[in-house]
C-alpha positions as CSV (number, residue, x, y, z in Angstrom):
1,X,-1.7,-25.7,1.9
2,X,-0.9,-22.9,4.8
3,X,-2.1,-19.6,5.0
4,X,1.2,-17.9,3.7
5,X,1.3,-20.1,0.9
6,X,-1.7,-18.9,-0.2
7,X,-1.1,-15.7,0.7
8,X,1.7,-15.4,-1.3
9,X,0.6,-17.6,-4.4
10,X,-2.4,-14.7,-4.3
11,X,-0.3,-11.5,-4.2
12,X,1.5,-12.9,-7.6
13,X,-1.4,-14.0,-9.6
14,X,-2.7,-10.5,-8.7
15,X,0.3,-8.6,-9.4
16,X,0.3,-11.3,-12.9
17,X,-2.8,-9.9,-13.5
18,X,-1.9,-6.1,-13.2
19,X,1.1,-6.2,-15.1
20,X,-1.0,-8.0,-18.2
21,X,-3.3,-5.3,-18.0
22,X,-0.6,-2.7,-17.9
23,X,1.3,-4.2,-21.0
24,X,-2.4,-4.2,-22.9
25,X,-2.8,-0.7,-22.1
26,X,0.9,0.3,-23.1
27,X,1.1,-1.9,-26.5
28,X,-2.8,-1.9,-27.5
29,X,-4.4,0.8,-25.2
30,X,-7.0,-2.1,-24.0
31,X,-7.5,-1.6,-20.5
32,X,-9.1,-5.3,-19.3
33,X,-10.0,-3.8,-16.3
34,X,-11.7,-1.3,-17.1
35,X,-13.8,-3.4,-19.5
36,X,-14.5,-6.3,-17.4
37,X,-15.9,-4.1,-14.4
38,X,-16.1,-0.8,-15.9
39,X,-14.7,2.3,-16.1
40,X,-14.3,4.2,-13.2
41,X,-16.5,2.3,-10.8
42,X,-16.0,1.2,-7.4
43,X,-15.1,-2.6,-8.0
44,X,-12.3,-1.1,-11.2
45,X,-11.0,1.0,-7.9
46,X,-11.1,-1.4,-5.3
47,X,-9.2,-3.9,-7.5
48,X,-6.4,-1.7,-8.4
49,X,-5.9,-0.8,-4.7
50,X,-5.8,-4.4,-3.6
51,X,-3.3,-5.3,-6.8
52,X,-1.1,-2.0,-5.6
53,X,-1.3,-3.6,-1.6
54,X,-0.1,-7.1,-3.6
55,X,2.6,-5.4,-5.1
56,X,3.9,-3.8,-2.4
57,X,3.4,-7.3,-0.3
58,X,5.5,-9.0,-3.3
59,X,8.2,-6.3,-3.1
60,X,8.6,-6.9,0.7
61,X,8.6,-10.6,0.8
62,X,10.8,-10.6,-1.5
63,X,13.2,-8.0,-0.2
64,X,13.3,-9.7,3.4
65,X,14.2,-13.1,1.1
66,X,17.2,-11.0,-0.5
67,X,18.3,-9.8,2.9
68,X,18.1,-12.6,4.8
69,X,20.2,-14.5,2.1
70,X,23.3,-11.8,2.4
């Protein structure tokens, strides 16, 4: 297994795990999250930040794929 392999199988499992916890919080208001490492504290921050970077990682590997297939 290579780096960007892992890189990339990272980014989605994170960005899997945000959007779940965004669909709890839109359909049942349970925020995972927040209940796993509590509400409002450092590690709750830290994770969404690195789940936001994953995103935007996602979003860009994704859009070089698209434009390099054009």
């Amino acid at each position: 297994m290579n780096v960007t392999s892992f890189i990339n199988g990272l980014a989605f499992f994170l960005v899997f795990v945000g959007a779940l916890n965004w669909g709890l919080v839109g359909a049942l208001d349970y925020n995972l999250v927040a209940i796993i490492l509590g509400d409002g504290t450092i590690f709750a921050t830290v994770l969404y930040v690195v789940i936001g970077i994953a995103a935007l990682y996602i979003g860009y590997v994704h859009y070089i794929g698209f434009k390099e297939t054009k």
